[in-house]
PAFIDO-364459 format. One record per atom (N, C-alpha, C): y, x, z; residue in three letters. Coordinates in Angstrom, 1 decimal, always signed. Each point is the difference from the previous one (the first is absolute). Layout:
<atoms>
{north = Y | east = X | up = Z | type = ala}
...
</atoms>
This chain:
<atoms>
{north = +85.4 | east = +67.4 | up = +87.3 | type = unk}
{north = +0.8 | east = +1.2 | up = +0.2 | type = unk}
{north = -0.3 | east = +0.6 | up = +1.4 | type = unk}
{north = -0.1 | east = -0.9 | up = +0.9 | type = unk}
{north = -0.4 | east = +0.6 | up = +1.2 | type = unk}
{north = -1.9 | east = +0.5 | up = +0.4 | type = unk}
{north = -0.6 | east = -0.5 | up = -1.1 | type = unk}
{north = -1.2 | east = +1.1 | up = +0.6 | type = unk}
{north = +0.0 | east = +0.8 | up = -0.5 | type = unk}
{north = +0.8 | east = +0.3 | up = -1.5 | type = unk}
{north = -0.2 | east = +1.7 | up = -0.1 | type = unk}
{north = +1.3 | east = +0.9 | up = +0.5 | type = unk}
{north = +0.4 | east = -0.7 | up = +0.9 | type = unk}
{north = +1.0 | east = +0.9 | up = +1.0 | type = unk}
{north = -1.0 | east = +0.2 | up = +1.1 | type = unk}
{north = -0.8 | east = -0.6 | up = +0.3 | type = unk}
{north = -1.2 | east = +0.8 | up = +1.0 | type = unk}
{north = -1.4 | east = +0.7 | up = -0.6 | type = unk}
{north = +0.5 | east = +0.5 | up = -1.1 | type = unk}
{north = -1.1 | east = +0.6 | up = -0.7 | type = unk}
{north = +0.1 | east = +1.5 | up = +0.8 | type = unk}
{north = -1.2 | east = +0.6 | up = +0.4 | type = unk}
{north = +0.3 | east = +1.6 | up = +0.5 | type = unk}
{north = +0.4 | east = +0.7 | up = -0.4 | type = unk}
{north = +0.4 | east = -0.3 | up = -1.6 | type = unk}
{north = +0.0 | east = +1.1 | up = -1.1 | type = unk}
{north = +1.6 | east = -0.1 | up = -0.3 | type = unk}
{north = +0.9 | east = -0.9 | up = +0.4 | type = unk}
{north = +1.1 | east = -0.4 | up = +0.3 | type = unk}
{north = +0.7 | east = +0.4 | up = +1.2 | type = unk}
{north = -0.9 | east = -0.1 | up = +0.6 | type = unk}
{north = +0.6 | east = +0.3 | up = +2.1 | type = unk}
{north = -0.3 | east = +1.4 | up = +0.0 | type = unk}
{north = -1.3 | east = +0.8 | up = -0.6 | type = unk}
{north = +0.3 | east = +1.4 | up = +0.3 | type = unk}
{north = +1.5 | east = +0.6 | up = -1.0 | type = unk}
{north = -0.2 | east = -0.7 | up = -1.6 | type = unk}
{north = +1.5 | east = +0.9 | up = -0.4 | type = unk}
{north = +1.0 | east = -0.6 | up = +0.8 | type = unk}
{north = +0.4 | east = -0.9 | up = +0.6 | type = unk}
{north = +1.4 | east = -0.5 | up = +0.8 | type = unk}
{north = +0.0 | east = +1.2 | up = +0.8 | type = unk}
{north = -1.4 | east = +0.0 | up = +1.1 | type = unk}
{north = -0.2 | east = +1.1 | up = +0.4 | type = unk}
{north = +0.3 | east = +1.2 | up = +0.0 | type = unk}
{north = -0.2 | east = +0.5 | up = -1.3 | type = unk}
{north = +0.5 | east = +1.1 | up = +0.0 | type = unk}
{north = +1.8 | east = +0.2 | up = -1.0 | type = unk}
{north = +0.7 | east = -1.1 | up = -0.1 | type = unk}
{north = +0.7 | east = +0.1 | up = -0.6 | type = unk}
{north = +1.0 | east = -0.3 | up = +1.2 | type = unk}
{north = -0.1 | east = -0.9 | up = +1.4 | type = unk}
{north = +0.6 | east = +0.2 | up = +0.8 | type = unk}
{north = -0.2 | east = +1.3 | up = +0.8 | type = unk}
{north = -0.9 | east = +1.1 | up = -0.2 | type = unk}
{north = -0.5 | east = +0.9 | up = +0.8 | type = unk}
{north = +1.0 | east = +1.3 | up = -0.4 | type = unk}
{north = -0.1 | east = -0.2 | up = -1.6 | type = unk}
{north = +0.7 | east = +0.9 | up = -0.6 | type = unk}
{north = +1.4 | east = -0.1 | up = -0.1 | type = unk}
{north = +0.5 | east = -1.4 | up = +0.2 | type = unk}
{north = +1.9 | east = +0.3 | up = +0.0 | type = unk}
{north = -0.1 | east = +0.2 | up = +1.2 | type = unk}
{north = -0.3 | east = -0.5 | up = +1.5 | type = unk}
{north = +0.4 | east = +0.4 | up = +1.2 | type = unk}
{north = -0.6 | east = +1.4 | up = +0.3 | type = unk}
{north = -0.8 | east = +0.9 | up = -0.7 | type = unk}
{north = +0.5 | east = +1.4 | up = -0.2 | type = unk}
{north = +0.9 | east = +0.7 | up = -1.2 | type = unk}
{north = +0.5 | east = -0.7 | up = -0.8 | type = unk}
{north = +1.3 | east = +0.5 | up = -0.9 | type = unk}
{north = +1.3 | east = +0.0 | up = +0.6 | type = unk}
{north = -0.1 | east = -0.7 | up = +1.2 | type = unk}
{north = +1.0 | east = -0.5 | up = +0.8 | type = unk}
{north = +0.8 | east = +1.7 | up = +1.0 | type = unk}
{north = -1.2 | east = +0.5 | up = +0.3 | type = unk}
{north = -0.1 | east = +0.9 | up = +0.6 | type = unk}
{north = +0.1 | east = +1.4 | up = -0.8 | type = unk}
{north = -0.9 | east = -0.3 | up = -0.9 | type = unk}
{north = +0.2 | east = +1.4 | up = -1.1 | type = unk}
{north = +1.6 | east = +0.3 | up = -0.9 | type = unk}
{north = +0.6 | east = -1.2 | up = -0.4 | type = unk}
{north = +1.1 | east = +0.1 | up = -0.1 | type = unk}
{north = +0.8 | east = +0.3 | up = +0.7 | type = unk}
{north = -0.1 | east = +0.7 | up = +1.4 | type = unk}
{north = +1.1 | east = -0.2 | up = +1.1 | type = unk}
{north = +0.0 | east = +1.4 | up = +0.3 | type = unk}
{north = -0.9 | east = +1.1 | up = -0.4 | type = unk}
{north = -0.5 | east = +1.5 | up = +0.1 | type = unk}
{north = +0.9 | east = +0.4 | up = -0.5 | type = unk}
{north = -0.5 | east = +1.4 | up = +0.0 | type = unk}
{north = +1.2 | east = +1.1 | up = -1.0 | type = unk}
{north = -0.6 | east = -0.1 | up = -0.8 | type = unk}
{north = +0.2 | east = +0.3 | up = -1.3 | type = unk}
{north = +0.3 | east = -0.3 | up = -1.9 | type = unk}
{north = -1.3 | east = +1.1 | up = -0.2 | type = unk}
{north = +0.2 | east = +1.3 | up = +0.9 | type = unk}
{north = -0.9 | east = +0.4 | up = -0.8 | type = unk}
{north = -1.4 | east = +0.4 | up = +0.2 | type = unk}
{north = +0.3 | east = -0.6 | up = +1.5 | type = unk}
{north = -1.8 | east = +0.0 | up = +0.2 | type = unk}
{north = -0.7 | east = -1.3 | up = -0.2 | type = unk}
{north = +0.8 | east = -1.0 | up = -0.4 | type = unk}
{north = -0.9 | east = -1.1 | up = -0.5 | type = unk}
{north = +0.1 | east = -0.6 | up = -0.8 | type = unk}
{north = -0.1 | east = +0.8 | up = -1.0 | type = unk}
{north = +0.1 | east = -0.4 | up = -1.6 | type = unk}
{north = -1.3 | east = +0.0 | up = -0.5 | type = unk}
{north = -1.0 | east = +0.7 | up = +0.4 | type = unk}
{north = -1.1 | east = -0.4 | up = -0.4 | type = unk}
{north = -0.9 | east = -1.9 | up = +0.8 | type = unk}
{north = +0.5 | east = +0.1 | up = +1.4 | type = unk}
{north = -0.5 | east = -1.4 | up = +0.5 | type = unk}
{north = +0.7 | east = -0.7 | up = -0.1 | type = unk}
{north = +1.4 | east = +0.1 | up = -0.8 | type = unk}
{north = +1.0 | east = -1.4 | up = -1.0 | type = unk}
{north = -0.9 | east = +0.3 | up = -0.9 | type = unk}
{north = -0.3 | east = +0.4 | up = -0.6 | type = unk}
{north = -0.7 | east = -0.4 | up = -1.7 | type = unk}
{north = -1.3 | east = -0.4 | up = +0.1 | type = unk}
{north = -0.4 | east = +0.5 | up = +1.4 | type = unk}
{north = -2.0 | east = -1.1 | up = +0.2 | type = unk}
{north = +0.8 | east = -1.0 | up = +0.1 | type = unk}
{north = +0.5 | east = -0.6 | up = +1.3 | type = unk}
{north = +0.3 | east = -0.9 | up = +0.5 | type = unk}
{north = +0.4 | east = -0.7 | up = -1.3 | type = unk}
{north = +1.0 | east = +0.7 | up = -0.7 | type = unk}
{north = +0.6 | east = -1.3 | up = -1.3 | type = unk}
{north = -1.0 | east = -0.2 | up = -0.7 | type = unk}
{north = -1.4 | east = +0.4 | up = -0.9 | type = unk}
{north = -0.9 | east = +0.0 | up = -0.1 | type = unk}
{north = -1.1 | east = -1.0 | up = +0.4 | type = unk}
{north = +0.0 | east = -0.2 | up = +1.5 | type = unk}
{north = -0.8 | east = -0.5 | up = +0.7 | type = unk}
{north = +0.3 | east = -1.5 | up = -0.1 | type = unk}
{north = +1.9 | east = -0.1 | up = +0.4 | type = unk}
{north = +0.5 | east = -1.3 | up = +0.1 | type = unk}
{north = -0.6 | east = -0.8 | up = -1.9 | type = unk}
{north = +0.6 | east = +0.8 | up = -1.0 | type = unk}
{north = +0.3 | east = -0.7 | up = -0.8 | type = unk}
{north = -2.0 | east = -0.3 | up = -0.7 | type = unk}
{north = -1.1 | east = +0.6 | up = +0.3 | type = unk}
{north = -1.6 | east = -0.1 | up = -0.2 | type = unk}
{north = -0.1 | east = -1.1 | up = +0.8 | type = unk}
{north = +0.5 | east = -0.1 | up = +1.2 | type = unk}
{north = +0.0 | east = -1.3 | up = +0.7 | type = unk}
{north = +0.6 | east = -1.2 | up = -0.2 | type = unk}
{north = +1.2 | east = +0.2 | up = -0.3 | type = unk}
{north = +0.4 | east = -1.3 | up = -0.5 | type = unk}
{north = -0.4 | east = -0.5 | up = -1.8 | type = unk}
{north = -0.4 | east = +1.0 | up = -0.4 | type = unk}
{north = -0.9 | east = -0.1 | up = -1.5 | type = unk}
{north = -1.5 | east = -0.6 | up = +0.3 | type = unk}
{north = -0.5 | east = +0.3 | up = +0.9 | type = unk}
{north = -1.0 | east = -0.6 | up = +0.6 | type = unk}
{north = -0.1 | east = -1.4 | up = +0.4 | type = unk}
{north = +1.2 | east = -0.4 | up = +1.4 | type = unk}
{north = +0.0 | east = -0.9 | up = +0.5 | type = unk}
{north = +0.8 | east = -1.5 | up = -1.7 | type = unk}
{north = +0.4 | east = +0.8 | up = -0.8 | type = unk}
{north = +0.6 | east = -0.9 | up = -0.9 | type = unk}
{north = -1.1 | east = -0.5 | up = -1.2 | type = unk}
{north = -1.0 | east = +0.7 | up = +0.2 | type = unk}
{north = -0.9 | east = +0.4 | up = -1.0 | type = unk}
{north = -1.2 | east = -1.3 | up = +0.6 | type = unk}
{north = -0.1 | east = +0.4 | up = +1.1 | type = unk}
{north = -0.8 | east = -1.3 | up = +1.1 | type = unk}
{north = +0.5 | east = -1.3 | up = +0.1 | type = unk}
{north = +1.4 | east = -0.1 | up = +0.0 | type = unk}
{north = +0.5 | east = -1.5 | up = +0.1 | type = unk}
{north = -0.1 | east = -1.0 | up = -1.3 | type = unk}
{north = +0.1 | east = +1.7 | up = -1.0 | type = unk}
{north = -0.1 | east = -1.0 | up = -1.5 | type = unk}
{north = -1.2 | east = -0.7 | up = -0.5 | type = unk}
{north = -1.2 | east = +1.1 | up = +0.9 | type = unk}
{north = -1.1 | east = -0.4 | up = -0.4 | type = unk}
{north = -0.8 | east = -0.9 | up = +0.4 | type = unk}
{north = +0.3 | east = -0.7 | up = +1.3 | type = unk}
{north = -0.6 | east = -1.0 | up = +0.2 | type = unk}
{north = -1.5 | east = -0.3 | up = +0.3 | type = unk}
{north = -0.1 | east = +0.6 | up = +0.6 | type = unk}
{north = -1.4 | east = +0.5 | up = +0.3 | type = unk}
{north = -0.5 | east = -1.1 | up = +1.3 | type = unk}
{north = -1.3 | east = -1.0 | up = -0.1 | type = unk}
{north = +0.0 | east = -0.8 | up = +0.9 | type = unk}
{north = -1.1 | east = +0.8 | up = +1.0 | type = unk}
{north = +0.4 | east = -0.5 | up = +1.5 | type = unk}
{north = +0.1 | east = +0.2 | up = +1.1 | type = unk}
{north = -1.6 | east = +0.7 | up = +0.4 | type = unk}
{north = -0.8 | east = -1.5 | up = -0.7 | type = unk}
{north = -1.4 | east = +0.3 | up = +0.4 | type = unk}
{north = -0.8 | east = +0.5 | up = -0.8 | type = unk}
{north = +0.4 | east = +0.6 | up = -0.8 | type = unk}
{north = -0.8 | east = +1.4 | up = -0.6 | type = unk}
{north = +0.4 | east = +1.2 | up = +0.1 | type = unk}
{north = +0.8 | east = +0.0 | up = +1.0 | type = unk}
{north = +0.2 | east = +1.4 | up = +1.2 | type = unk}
{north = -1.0 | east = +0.4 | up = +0.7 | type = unk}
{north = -0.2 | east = +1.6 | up = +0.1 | type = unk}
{north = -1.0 | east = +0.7 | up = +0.9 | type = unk}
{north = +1.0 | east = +0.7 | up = +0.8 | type = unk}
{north = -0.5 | east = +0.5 | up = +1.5 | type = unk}
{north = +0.8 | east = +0.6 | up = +0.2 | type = unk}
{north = -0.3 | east = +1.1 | up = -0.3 | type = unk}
{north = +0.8 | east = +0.5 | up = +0.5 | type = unk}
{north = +0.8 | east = +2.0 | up = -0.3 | type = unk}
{north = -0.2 | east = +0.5 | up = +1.4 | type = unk}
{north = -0.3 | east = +1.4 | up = +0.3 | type = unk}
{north = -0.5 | east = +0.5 | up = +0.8 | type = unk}
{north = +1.6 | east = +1.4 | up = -0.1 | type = unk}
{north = +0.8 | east = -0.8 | up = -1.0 | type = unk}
{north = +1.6 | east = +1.0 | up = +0.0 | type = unk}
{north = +0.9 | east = -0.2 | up = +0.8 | type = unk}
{north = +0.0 | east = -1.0 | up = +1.2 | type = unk}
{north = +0.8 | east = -0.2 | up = +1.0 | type = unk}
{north = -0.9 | east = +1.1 | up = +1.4 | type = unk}
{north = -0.7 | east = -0.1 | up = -0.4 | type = unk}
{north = -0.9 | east = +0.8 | up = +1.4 | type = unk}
{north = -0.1 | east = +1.2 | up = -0.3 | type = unk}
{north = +0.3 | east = +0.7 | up = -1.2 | type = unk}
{north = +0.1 | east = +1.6 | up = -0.3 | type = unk}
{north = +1.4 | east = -0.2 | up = +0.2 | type = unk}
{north = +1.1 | east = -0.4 | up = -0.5 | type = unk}
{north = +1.6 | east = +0.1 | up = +0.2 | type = unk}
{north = +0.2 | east = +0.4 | up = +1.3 | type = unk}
{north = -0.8 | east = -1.0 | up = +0.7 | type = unk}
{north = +0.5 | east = +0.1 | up = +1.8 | type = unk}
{north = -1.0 | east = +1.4 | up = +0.4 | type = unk}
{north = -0.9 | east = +0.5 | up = -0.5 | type = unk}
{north = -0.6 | east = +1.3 | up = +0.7 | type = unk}
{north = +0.6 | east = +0.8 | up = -0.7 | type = unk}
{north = +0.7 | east = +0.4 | up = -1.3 | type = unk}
{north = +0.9 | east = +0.9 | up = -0.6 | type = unk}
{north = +1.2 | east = +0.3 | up = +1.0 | type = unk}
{north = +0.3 | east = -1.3 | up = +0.7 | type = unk}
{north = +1.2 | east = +0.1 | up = +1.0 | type = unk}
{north = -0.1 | east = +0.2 | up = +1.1 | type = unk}
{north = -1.1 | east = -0.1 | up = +0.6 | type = unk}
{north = -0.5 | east = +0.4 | up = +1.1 | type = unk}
{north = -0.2 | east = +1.5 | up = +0.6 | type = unk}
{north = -0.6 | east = +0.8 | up = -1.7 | type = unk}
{north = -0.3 | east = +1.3 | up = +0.3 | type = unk}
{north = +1.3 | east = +0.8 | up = -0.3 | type = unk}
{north = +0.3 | east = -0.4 | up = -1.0 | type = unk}
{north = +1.7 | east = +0.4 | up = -0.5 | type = unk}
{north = +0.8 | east = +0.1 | up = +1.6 | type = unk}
{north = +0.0 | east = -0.7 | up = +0.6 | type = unk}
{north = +0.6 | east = +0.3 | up = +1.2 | type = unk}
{north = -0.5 | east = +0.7 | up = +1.1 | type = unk}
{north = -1.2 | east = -0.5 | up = +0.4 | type = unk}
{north = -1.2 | east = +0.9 | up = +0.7 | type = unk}
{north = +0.3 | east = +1.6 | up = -0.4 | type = unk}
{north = +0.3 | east = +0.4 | up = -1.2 | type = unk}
{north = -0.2 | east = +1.0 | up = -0.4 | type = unk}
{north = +1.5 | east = +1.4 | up = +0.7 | type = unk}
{north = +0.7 | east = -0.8 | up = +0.9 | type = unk}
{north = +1.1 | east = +0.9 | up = +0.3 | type = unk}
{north = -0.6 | east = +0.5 | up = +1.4 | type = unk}
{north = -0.9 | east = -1.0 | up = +0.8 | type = unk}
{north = -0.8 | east = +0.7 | up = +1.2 | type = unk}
{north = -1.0 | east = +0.4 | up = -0.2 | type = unk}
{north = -0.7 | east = -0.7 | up = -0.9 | type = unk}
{north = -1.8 | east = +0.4 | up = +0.1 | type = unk}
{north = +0.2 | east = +0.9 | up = -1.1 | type = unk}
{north = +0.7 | east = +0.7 | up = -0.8 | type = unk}
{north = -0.1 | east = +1.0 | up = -1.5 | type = unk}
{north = -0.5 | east = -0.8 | up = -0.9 | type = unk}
{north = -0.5 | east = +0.9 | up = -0.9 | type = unk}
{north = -0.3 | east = -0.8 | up = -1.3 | type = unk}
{north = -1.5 | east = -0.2 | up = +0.2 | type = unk}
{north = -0.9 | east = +0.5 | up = +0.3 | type = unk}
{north = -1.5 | east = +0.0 | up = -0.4 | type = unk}
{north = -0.7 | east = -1.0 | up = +1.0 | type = unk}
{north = +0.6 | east = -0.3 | up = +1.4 | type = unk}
{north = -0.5 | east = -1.6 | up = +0.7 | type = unk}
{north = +0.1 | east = -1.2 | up = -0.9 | type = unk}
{north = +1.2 | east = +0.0 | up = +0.0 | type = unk}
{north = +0.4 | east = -1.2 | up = -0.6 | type = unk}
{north = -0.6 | east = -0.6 | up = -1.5 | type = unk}
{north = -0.3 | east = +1.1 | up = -0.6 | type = unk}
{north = +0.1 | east = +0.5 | up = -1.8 | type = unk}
{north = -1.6 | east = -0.6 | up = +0.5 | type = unk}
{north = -0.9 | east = +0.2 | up = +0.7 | type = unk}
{north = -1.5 | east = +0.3 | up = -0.2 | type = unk}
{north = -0.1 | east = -2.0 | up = +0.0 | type = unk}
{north = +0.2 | east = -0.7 | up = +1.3 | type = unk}
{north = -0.2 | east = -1.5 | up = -0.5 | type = unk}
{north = +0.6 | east = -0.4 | up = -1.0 | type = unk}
{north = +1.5 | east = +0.6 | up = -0.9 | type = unk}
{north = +0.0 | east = -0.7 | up = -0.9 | type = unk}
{north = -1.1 | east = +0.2 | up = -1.3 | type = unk}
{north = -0.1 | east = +0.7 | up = +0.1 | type = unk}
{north = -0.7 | east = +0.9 | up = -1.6 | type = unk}
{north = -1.3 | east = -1.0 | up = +0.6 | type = unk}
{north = -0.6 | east = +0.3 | up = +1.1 | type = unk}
{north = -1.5 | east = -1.0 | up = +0.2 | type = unk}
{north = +0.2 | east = -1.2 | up = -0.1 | type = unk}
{north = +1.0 | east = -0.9 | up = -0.1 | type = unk}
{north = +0.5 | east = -1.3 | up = -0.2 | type = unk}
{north = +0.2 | east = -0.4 | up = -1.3 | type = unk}
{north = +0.4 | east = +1.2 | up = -0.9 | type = unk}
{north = +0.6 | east = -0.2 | up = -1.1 | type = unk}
{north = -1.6 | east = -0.2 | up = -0.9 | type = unk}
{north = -1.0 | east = +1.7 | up = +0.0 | type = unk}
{north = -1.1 | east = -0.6 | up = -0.4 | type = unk}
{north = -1.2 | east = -1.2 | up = +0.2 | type = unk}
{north = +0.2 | east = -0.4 | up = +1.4 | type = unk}
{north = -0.6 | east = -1.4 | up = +0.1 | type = unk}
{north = +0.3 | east = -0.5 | up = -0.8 | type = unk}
{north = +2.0 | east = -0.6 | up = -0.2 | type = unk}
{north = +0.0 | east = -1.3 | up = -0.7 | type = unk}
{north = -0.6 | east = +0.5 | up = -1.4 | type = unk}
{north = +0.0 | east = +1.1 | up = -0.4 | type = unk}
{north = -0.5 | east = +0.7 | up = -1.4 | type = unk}
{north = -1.5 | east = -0.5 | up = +0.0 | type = unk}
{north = -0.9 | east = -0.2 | up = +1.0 | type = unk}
{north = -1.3 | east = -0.8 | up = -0.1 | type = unk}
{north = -0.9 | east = +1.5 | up = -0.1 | type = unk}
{north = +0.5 | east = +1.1 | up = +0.9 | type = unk}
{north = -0.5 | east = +0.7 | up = +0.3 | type = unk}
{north = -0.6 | east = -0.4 | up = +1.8 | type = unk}
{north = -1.4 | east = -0.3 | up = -0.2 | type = unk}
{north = -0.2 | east = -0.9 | up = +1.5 | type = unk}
{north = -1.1 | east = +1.0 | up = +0.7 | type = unk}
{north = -1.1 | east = +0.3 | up = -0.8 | type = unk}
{north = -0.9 | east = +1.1 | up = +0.6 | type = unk}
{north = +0.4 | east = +1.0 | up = +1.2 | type = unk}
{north = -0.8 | east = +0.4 | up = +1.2 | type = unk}
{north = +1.1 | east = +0.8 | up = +0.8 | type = unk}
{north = +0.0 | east = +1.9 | up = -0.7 | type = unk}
{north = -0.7 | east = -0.2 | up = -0.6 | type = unk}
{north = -0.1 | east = +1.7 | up = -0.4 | type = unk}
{north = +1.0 | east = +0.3 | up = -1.2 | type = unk}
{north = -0.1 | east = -0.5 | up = -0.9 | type = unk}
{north = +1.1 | east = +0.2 | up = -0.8 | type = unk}
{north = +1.4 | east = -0.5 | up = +0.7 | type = unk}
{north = +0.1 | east = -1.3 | up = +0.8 | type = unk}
{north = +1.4 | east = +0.1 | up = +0.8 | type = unk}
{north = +0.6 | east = +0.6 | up = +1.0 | type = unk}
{north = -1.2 | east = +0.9 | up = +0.7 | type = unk}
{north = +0.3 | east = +1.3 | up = +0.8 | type = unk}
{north = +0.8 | east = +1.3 | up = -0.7 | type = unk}
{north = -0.9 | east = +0.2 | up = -1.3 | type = unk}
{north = +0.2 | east = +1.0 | up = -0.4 | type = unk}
{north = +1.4 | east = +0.0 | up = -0.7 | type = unk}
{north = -0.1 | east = -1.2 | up = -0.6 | type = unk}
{north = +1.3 | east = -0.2 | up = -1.3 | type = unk}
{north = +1.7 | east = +0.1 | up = +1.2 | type = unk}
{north = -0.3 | east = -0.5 | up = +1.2 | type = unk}
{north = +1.1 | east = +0.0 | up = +1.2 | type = unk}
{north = -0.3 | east = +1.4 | up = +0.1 | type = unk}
{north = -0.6 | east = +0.7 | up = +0.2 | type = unk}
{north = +0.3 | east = +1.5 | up = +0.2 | type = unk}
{north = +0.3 | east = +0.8 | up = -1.0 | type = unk}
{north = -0.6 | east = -0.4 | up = -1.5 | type = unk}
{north = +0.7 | east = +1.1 | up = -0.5 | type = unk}
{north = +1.4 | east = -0.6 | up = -0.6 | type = unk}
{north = +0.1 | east = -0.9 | up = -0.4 | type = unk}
{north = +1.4 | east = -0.6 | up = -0.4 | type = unk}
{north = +1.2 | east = +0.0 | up = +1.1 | type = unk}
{north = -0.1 | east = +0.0 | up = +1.1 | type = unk}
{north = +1.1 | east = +0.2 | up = +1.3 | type = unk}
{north = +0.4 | east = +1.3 | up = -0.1 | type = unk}
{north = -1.6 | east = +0.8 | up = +0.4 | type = unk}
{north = +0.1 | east = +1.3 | up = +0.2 | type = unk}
{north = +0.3 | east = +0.8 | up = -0.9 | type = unk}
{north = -0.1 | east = -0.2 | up = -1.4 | type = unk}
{north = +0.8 | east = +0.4 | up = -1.5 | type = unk}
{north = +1.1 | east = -0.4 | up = +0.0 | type = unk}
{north = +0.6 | east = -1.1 | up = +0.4 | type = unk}
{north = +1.4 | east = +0.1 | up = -0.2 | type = unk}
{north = +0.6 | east = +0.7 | up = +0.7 | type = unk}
{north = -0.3 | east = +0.0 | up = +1.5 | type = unk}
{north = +1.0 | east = +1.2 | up = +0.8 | type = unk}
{north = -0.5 | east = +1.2 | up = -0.9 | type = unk}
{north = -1.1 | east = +0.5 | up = +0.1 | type = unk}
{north = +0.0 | east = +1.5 | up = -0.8 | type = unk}
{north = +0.7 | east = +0.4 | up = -1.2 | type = unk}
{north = +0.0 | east = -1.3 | up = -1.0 | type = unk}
{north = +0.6 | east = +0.2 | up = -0.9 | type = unk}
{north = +1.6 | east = +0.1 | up = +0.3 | type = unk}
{north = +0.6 | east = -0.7 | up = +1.0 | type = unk}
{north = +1.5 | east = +0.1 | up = +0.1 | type = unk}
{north = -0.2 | east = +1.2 | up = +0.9 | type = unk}
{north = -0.5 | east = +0.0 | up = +1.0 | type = unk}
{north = -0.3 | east = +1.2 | up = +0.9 | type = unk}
{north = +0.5 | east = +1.3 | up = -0.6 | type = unk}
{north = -0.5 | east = +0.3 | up = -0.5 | type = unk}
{north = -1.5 | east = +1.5 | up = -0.2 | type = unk}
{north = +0.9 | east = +0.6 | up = -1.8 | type = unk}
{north = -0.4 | east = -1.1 | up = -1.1 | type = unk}
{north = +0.1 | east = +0.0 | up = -1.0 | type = unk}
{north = +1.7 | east = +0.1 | up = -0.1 | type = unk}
{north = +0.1 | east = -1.6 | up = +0.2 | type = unk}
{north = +1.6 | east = +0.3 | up = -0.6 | type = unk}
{north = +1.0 | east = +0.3 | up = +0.7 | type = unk}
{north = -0.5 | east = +0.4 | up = +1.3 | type = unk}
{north = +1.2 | east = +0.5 | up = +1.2 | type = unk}
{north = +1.2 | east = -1.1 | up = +0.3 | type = unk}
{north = -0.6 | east = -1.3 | up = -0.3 | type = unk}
{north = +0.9 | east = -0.7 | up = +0.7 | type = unk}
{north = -0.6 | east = -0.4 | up = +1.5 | type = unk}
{north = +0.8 | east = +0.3 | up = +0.8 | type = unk}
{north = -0.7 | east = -0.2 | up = +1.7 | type = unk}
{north = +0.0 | east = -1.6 | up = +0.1 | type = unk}
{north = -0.9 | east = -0.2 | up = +0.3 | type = unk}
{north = -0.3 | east = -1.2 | up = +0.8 | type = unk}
{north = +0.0 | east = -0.6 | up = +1.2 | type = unk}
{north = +0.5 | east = -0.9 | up = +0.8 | type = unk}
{north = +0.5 | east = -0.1 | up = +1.3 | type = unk}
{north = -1.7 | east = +0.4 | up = +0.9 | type = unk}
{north = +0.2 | east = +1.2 | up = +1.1 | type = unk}
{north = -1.4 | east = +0.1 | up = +0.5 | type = unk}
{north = -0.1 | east = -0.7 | up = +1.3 | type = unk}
{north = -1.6 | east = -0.1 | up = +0.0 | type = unk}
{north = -0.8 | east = -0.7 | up = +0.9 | type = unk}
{north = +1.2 | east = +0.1 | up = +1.5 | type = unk}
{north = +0.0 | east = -1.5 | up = +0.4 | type = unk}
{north = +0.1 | east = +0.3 | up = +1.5 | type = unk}
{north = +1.6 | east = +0.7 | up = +0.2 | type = unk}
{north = +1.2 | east = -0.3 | up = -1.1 | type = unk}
{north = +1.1 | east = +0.8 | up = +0.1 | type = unk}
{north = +1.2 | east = -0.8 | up = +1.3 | type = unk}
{north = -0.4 | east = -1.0 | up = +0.4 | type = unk}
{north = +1.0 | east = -0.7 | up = +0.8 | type = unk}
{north = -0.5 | east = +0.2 | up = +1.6 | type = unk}
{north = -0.1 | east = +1.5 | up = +0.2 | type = unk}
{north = +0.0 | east = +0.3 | up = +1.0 | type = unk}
{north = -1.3 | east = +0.0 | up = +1.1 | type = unk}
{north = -1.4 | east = -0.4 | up = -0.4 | type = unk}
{north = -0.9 | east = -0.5 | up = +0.8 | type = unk}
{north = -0.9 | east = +1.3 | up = +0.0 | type = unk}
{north = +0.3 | east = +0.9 | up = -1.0 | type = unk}
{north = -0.8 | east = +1.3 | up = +0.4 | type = unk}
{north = +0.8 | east = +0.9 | up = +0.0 | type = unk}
</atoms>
């Protein structure tokens, strides 16, 4: 019982099932009606996770035919820029994740990983930009220019 409680496939849903009630904690404490859409991810999120984490305990999966996962090290850069993103805007922070995200994709060459981080960053602000007029936090807003 205890090595597939150190299975990674176990510890990231705990992971994210502790992640997700200690923000339900918080989203239930708002006003009703602006967070009614991040109560129903969040309930969503909790109950995929513990369907997950219950789904791995049943299964029994032994230890040493685990690889690792390269999904603990995107979680922590998703959080990284996610926050990054209220001083540096959206397009600093957005540009190493997207180049991180296609590496682990086994996009390794530097010319397609230059390009694919430029147009994929640079399309998403445009697209939210430009296209659908939702504004994006801009470059440099915490005061440094």
């Amino acid at each position: 019982m205890f090595a597939s409680l150190i299975h990674p496939r176990v510890l990231t849903a705990l992971a994210l099932l502790l992640a997700g009630s200690g923000l339900s904690v918080t989203a239930w404490q708002g006003p009703a009606s602006a967070m009614l859409v991040p109560r129903i991810v969040l309930t969503i999120w909790c109950a995929m996770a513990l369907a997950v984490l219950i789904g791995e305990l049943i299964r029994r999966v032994p230890v040493k035919n685990v690889t690792l996962t390269p999904l603990p090290l995107l979680m922590a850069v998703v959080l990284i820029a996610a926050i990054a993103t209220a001083s540096l805007g959206f397009l600093l922070p957005a540009l190493p994740l997207v180049a991180l995200t296609l590496w682990l994709f086994r996009i390794r060459r530097p010319l397609p990983l230059v390009l694919g981080t430029i147009v994929i960053g640079g399309g998403l602000w445009f697209l939210f930009h430009h296209v659908l007029m939702i504004r994006l936090p801009a470059l440099l807003t915490n005061g440094v220019i």
